[in-house]
C-alpha positions as CSV (number, residue, x, y, z in Angstrom):
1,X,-4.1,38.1,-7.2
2,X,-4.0,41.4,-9.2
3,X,-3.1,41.3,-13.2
4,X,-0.1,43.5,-12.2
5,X,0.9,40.8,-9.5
6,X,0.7,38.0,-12.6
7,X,2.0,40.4,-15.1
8,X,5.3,41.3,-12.7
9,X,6.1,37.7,-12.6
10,X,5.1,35.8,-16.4
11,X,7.6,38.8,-17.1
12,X,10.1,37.5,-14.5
13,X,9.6,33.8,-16.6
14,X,10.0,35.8,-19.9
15,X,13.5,37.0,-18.9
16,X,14.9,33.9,-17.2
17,X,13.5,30.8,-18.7
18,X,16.0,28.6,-16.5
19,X,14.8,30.2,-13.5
20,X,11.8,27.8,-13.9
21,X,13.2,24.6,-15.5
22,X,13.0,25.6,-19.2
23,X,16.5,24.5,-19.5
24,X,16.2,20.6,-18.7
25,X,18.6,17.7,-18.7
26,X,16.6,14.8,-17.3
27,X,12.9,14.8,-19.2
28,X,9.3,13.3,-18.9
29,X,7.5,12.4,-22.1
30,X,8.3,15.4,-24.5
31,X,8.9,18.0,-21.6
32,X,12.2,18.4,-20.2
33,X,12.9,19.5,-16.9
34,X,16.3,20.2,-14.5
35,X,15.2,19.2,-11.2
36,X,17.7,21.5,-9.1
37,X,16.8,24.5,-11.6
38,X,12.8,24.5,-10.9
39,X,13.4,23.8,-7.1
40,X,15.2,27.1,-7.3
41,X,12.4,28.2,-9.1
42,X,10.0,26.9,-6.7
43,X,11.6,28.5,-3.5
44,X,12.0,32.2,-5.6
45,X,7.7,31.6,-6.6
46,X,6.7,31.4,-3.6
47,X,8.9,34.3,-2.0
48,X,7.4,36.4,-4.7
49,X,4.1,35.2,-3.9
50,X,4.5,35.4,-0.4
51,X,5.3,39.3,-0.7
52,X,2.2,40.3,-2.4
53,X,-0.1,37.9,-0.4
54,X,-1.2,35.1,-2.3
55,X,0.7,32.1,-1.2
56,X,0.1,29.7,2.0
57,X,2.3,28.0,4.1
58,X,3.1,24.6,4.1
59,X,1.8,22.0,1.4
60,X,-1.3,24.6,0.9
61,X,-2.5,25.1,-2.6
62,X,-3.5,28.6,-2.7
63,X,-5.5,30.2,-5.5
64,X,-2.6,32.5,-6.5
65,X,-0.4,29.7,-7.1
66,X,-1.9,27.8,-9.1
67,X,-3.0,30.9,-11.4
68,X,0.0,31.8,-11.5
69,X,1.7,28.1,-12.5
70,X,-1.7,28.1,-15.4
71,X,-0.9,31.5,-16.8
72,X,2.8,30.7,-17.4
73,X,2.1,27.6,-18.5
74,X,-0.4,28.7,-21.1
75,X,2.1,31.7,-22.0
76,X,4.8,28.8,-22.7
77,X,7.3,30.1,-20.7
78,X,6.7,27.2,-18.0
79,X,7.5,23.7,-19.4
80,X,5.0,21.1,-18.7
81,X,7.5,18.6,-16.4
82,X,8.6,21.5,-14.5
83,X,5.0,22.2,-13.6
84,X,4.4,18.4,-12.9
85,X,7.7,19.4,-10.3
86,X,6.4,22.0,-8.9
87,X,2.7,20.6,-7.8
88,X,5.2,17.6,-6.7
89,X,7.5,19.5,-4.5
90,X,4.5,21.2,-2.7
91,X,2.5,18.0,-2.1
92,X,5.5,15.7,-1.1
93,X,6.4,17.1,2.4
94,X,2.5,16.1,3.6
95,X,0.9,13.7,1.4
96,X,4.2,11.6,0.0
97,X,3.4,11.9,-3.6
98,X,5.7,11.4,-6.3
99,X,3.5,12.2,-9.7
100,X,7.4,10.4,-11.8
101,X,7.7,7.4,-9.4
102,X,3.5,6.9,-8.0
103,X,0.5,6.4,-10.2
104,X,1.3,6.6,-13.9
105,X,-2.5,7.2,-15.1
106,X,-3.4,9.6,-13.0
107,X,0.2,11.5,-13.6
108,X,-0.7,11.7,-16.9
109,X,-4.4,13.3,-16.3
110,X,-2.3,15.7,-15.0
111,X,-0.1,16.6,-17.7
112,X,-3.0,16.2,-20.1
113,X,-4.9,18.9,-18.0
114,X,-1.5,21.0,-18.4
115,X,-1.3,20.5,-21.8
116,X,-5.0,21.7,-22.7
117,X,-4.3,24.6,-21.0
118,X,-0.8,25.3,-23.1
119,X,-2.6,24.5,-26.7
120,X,-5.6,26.9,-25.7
121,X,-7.9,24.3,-25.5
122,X,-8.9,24.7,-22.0
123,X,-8.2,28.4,-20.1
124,X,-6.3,28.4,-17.1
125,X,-9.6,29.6,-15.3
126,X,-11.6,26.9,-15.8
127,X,-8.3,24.3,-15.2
128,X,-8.7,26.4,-12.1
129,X,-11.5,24.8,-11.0
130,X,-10.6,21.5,-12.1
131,X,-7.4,22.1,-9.6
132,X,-9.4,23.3,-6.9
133,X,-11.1,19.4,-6.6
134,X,-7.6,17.9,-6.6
135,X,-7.3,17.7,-2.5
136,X,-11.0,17.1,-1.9
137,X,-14.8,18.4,-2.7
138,X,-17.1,19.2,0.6
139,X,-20.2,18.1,0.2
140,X,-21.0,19.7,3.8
141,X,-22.0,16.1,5.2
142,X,-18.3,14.5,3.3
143,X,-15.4,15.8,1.8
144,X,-14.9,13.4,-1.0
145,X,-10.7,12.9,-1.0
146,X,-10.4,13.4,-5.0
147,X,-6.7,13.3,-4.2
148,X,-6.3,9.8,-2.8
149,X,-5.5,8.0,-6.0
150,X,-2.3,10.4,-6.0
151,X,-1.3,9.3,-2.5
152,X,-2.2,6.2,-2.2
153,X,-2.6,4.6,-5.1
154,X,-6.8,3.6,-5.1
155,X,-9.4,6.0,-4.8
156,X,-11.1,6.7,-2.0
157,X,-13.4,3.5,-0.8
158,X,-17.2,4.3,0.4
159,X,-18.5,2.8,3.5
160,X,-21.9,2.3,3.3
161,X,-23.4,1.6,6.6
162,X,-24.5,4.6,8.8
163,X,-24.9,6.5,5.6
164,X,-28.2,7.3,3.4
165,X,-28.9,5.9,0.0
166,X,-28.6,9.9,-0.9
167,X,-25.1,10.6,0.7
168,X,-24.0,7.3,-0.7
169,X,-25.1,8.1,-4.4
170,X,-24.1,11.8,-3.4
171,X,-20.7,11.1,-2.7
172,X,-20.2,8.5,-5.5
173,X,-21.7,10.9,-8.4
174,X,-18.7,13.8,-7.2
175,X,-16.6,11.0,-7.7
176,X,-18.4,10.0,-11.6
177,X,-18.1,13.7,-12.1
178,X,-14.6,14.0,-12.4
179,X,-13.9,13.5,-16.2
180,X,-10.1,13.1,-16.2
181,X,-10.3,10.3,-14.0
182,X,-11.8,6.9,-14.7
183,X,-10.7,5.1,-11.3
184,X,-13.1,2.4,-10.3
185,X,-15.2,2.9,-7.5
186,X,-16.2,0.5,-4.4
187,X,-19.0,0.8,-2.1
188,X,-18.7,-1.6,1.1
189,X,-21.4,-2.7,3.6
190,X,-24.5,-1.4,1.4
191,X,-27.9,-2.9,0.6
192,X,-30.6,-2.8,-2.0
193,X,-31.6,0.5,-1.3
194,X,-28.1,2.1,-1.7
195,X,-27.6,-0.1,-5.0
196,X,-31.0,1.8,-6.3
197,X,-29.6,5.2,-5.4
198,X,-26.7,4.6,-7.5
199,X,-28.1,3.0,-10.1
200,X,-29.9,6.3,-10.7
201,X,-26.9,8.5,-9.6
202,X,-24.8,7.2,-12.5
203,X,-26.5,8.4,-15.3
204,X,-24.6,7.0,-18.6
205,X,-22.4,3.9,-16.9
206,X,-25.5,2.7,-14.5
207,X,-24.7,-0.5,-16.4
208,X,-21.7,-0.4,-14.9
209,X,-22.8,-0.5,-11.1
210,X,-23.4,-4.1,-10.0
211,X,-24.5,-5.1,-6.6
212,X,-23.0,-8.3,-4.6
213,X,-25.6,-9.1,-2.6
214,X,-24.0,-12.0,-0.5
215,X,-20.9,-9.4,0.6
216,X,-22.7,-6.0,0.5
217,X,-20.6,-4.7,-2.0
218,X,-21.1,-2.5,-5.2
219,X,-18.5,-2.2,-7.7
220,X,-18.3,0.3,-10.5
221,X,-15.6,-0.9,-12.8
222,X,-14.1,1.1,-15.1
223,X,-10.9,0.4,-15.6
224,X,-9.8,-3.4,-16.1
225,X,-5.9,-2.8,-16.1
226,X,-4.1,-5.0,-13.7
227,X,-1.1,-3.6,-11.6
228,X,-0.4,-6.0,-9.3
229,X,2.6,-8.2,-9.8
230,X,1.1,-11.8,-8.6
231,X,-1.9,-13.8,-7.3
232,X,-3.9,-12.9,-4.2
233,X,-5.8,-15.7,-3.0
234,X,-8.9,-15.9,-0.8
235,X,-9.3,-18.8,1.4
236,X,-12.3,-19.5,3.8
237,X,-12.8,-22.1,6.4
238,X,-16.4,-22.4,5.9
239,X,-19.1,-21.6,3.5
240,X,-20.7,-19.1,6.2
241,X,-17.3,-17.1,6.0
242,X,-17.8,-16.4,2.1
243,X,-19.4,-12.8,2.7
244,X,-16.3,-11.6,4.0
245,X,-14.3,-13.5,1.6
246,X,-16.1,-12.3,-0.9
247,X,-15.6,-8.8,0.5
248,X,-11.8,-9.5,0.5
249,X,-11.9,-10.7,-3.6
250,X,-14.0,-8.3,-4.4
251,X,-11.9,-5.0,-3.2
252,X,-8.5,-7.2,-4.5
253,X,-10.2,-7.5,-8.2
254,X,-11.3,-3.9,-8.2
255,X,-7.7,-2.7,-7.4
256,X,-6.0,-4.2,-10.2
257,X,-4.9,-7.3,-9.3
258,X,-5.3,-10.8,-10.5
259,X,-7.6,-12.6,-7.2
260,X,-8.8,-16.2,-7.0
261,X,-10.5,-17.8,-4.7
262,X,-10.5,-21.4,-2.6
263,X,-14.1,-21.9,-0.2
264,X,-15.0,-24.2,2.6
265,X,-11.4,-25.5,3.2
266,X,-11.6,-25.5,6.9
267,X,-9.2,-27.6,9.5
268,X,-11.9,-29.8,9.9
269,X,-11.6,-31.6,6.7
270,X,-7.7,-30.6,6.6
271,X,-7.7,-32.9,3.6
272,X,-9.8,-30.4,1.3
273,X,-6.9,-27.7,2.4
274,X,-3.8,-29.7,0.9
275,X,-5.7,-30.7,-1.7
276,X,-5.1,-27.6,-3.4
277,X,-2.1,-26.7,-2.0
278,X,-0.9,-25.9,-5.4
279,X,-3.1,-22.7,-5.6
280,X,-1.8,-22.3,-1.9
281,X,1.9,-22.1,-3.6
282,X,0.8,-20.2,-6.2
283,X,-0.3,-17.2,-4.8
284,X,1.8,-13.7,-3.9
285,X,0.0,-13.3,-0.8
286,X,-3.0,-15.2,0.5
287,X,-5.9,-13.4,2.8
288,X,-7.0,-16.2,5.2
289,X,-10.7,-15.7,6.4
290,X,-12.2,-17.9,9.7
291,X,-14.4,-17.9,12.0
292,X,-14.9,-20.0,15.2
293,X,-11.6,-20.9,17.0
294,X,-9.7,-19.0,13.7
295,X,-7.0,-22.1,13.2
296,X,-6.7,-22.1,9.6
297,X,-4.5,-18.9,8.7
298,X,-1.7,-21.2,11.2
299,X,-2.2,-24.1,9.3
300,X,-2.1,-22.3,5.9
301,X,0.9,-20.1,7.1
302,X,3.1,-23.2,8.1
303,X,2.4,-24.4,4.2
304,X,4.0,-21.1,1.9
305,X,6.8,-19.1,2.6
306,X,4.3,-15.7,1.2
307,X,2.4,-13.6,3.8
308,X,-1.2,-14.4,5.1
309,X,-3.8,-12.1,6.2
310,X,-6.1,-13.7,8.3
311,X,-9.2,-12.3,9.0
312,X,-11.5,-13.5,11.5
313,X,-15.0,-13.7,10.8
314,X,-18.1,-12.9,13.9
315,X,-19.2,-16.6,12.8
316,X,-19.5,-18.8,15.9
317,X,-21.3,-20.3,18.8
318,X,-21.6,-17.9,22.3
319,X,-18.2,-18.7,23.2
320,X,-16.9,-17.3,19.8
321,X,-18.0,-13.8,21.4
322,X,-18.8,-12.4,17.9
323,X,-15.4,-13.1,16.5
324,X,-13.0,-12.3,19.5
325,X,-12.3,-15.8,19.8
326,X,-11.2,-16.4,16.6
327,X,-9.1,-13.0,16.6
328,X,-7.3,-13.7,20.0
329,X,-6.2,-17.4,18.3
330,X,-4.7,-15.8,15.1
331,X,-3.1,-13.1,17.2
332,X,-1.2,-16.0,19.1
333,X,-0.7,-17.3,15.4
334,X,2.9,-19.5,16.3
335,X,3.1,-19.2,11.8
336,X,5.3,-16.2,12.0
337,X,4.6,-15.1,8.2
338,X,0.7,-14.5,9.6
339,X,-0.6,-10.8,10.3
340,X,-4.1,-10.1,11.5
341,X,-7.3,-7.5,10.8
342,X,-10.5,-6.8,12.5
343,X,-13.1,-8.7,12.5
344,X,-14.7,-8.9,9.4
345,X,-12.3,-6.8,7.9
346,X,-12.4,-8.7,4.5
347,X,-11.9,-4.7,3.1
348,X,-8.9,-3.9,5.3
349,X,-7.3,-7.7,4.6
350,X,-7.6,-6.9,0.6
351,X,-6.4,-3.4,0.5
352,X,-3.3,-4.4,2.6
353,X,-2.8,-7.3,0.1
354,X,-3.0,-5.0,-2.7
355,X,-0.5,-2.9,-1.3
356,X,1.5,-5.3,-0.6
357,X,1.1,-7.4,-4.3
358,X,2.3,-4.1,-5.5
359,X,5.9,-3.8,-4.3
């Protein structure tokens, strides 16, 4: 973009202040911001940008955009919400985000970032670059989603089979790298060899990266606040099921949310089931893990009125064929509050739970 470009519309901003939201009846934090005003705003930006070359179509941050919504906003003629609306209104047609109604911490990074830039503390070149990271970083053999806690929720999880110690610690240090954000960060399916890689990728919080041997999963916790609205339990039929229970707690704790667990409480000592069927009431949703014929998340469905995950688990004699048996039973599940994963999905189970301990 050419200085005369910027220049021809911070002067545009200077002239008509409502023409980007300066003029506000509906706020956020000490900004205010007229939602119908900066659309307006929004469409008249882009049609200026569009003229002289510098905007893309669609959701597509372009360079000249976002030097142009920096510049005004460090020449304070561009509030801070309306900016917030603006990034909004370009993201929501493709990625659903809503930076008001989504994920508060990570709205406010935002408006932090935008508010450096307005007291001088940060330029808008070097927020640039910050910006730029937003969607995702290429790495060449990943693009690491940066964005995904936006969309979504929960940053982007890293699955570690298949991959090298190197691309693992590789990918998790972009993510570590990224000061405004202090998300925590889960590594599924990895080994010994991928926990020393990160150990020595994390620099100043290796103390931090902790290795579950029994599950394969490492966990860099940073952040300890709990969003989710209930309990999620984790029940397994048998002790040979705990790795992808453990799995399951795991990725529910590291989400935010408050997970217990209940072990070895199969249908073939029924008893040990309803012996704590108080936990079994209890719980906001319950994520049912089992292996060889997979009867349990039936039985624990016909018990609560919440829904149950059930996972099967590859544990079994030759007939079990590696866990199909067990996940052809719980797909005939006659408990009707019973939905079903892959096979030792204990991930997929926990992330579906978290979502759903959310609403």
């Amino acid at each position: 973009m050419s200085q005369n470009t910027l220049d021809q519309l911070m002067s545009a901003a200077g002239r008509n202040r409502e023409f980007f939201g300066k003029e506000a009846q509906s706020g956020f934090g000490d900004d205010k911001v007229n939602p119908l005003d900066t659309r307006i705003g929004v469409q008249k930006a882009e049609h200026f940008l569009s003229e002289h070359s510098t905007a893309c179509a669609g959701h597509t941050h372009s360079d000249g955009f976002f030097a142009v919504l920096l510049h005004l906003v460090a020449a304070d003629e561009f509030s801070l919400a309306a900016a917030l609306w603006q990034v909004k209104q370009r993201r929501a047609e493709a990625a659903v985000l809503d930076f008001f109604g989504g994920n508060a911490m990570n709205s406010q990074e935002l408006l932090k970032l935008l508010k450096s830039v307005r007291s001088g503390k940060l330029v808008p070149e070097e927020a640039m670059e910050r910006l730029k990271h937003l969607p995702f970083e290429d790495l060449d053999f990943a693009k690491v989603d940066h964005h995904r806690t936006l969309r979504q929720g929960f940053a982007e999880v890293v699955f570690g089979k298949g991959k090298t110690p190197d691309q693992v610690a590789s990918i998790v240090r972009a993510m570590l790298a990224k000061k405004d954000s202090k998300h925590n960060i889960l590594v599924t399916r990895a080994d010994a060899k991928i926990f020393a890689a990160l150990k020595r990728a994390a620099g100043k919080v290796s103390r931090l990266v902790k290795f579950h041997p029994r599950s394969g999963v490492i966990t860099i916790e940073r952040d300890s606040t709990i969003v989710g609205k209930g309990t999620i339990l984790v029940v397994s039929a048998g002790t040979s099921d705990i790795p992808v229970a453990e799995e399951a707690l795991l990725t529910a704790r590291v989400m935010g949310n408050h997970a217990e667990h209940l072990y070895d409480v199969g249908v073939a000592g029924i008893h040990r089931l309803l012996e704590n069927r108080a936990a079994l009431l209890g719980a906001r949703v319950i994520i049912c893990v089992a292996g060889m014929e997979g009867a349990l998340p039936s039985v624990v469905g016909g018990l609560v009125a919440v829904p149950v995950i059930a996972v099967p688990t590859s544990v079994g004699y030759g007939a079990s064929f590696g866990g199909v048996a067990a996940l052809l039973g719980m797909l005939n599940s006659c408990a009707s509050n019973v939905t079903v994963v892959n096979i030792d999905n204990g991930f997929g189970a926990a992330r579906v739970a978290s979502c759903i301990n959310r609403l």
